[in-house]
C-alpha positions in Angstrom: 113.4 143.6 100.4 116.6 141.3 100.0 117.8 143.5 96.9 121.3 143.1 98.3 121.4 139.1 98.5 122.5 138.8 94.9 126.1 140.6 96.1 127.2 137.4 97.9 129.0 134.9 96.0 126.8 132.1 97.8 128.4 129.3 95.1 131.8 129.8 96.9 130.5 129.2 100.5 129.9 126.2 102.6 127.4 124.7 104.0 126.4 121.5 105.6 126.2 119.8 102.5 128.6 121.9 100.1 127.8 124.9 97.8 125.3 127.5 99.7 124.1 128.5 96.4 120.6 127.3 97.1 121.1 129.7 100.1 119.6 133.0 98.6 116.3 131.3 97.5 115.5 129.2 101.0 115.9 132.6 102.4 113.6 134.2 99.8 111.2 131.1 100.1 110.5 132.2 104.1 108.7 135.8 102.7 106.4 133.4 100.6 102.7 133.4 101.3 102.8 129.6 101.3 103.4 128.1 104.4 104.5 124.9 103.2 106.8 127.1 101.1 108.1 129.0 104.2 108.1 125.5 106.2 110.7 123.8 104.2 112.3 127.0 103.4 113.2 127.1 106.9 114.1 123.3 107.3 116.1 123.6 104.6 118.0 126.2 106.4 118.4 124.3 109.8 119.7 121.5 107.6 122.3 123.6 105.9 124.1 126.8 108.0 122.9 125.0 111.6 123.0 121.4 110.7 123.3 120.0 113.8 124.2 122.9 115.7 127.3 123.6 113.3 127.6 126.7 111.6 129.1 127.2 108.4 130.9 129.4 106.4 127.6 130.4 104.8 126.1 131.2 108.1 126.9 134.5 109.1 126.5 135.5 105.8 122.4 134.9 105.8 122.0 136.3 109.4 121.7 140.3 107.9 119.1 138.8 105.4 117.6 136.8 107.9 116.8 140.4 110.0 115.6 142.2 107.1 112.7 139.8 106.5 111.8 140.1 110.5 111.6 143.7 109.9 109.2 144.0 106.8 105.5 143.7 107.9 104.8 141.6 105.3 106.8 138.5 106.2 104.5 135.9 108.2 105.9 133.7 111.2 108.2 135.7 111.8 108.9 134.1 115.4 109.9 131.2 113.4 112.9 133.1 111.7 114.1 134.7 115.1 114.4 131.1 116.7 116.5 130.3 113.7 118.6 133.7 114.6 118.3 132.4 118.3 119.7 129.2 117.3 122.5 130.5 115.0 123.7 132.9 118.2 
């Protein structure tokens, strides 16, 4: 899962508050068991490719990543992630 997330050069993308190089592990972060883990994980990414209801250059980059975890059975609150998807639409 997310093998491919590595292949983005997420230093040299936008987000709200500059570099999305903290991108690739707020994504990682919403697989984790924890669900204060997965709680800021997604805050973090409301704050940063949908601040405000902006998107950013980082944006559409996470939204593939973003479907993969919805499809493995192993990722919890999963409705969580597709309002963020919602959202980002």
């Amino acid at each position: 899962m997310l093998e491919q997330i590595g292949n983005i050069d997420w230093t040299n993308l936008k987000h709200a508050y500059g570099s999305a190089g903290d991108i690739p592990d707020d994504i990682r972060n919403l697989a984790s068991p924890d669900e204060k883990v997965r709680e800021g994980a997604l805050y973090n990414l409301y704050g940063n490719i949908f601040h405000q209801g902006t998107r950013y250059e980082a944006t559409p980059h996470a939204i593939p990543f973003l479907y993969e975890l919805i499809e493995n059975e192993s990722v919890k609150d999963k409705h969580e992630i597709i309002s963020l998807l919602v959202n980002l639409a």
